[in-house]
N, C-alpha and C positions, 0 to 999 in steps of 0.2 A: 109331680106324680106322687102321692100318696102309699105308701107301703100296704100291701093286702092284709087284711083283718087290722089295719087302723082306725076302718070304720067305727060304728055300733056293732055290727053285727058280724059276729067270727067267719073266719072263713071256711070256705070249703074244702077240707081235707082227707077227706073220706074216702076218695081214689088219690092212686100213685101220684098219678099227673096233678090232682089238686094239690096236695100235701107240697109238691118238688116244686109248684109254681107258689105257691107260700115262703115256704124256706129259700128260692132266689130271690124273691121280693123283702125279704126283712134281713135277710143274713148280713149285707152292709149297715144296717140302722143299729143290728145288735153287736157285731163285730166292730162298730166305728164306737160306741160306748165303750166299751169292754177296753178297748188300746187304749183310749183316755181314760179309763181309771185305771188302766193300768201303768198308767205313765209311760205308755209307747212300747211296754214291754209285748212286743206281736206272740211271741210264746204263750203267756200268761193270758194273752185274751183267747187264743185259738183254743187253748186247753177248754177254758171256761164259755165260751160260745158254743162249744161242743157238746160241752155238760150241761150248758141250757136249751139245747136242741133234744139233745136224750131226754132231759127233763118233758117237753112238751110232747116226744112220741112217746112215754110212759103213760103219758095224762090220755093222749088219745086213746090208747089202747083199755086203757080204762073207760072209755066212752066219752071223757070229757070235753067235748069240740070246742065248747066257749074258751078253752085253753088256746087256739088256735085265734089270738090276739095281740098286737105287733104290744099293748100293755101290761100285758100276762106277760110275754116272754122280756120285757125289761126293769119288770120285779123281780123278774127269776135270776136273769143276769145280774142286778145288784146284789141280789142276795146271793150268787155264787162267789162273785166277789168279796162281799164282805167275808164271807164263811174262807176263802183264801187267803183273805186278808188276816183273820185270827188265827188261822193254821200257821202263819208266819210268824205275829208276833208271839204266839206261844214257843215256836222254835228260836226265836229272836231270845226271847226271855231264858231258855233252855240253855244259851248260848253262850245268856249275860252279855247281850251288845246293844241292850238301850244304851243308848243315848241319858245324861243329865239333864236332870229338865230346866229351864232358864223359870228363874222365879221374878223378873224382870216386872215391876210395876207399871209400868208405860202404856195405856193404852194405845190399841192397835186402833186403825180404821179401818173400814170393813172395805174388801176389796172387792169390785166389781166382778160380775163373772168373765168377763173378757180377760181380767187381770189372770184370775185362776186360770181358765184355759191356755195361755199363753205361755204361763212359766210348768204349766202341769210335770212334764218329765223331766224338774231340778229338784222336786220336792220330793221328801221322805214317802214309801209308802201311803202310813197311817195319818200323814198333813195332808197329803194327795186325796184320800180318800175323804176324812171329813172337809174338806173346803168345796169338792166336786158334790159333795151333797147337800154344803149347807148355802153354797154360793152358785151353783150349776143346776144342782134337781131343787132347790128351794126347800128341803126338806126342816121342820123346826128342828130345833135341837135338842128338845126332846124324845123325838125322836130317833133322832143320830144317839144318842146316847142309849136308847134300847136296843138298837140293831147292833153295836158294838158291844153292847155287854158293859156299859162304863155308867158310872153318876154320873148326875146332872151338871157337877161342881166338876168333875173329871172333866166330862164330857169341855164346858167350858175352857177350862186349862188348857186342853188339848188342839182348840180353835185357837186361844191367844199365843198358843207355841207354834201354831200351823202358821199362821197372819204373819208372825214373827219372822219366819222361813220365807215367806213369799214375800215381805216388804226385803228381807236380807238378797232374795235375787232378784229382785227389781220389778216386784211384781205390782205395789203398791204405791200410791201415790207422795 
């Protein structure tokens, strides 16, 4: 069964009862993301599932219906996430509990997304996040690199330290 406004065409939320049969029909597809990038942390997804709910009844009220699309609310959810995501490493960094980076020469091989999925709640946050985008949502890495706020060259590093993490718990082949 297909989740309401999966389709093309947004759904119907315009009355109570639309809007409440929308939000039962997507809440698992958006809530079951949200735990996996949150590495199983169910606080962290509920918070953020929340806020991307408020997100799309903001947008309604503003008339925007096309907003009421099972794709619209799982760009909002990653992007609530990542924006979580920075909130932390900024307190992380506030905190001085990075981590040293491993300047380790050894190419990695790139892991399957079953690999990622499987090990997802061993990994660091910020490994957990770019590997789920760059191995799970298929996202380039040019991309991951603009939504994080990091260079291209960062951005890279930061994949071969994630890879690193996931073959270290047995995620790689």
């Amino acid at each position: 069964m297909m989740p309401v406004g999966a389709g093309d065409l947004p759904a119907d939320v315009s009355s109570a009862a639309g809007f409440a049969h929308f939000y039962r029909a997507n809440l698992p597809t958006v809530y079951g993301y949200l735990v996996r990038l949150s590495g199983g942390d169910r606080s962290v997804a509920e918070d953020l599932c929340q806020e991307t709910f408020l997100t799309l009844t903001a947008q309604l009220k503003r008339g925007d219906a096309a907003a009421a699309d099972i794709r619209w609310l799982m760009t909002v959810a990653r992007n609530k996430y990542l924006d979580h995501l920075r909130r932390e490493q900024r307190r992380a960094r506030h905190l001085r509990l990075l981590h040293p980076v491993d300047n380790g020469t050894e190419p990695d091989p790139d892991p399957t997304r079953s690999d990622v999925l499987e090990h997802l709640e061993r990994l660091e946050p910020l490994h957990r996040t770019v590997l789920m985008l760059r191995y799970v949502d298929g996202l380039p890495v040019e991309s991951i690199a603009r939504d994080l706020g990091r260079t291209l060259p960062a951005t890279y590093s930061l994949l071969a330290r994630a890879r690193t993490q996931l073959r270290q718990e047995g995620g790689t082949r």
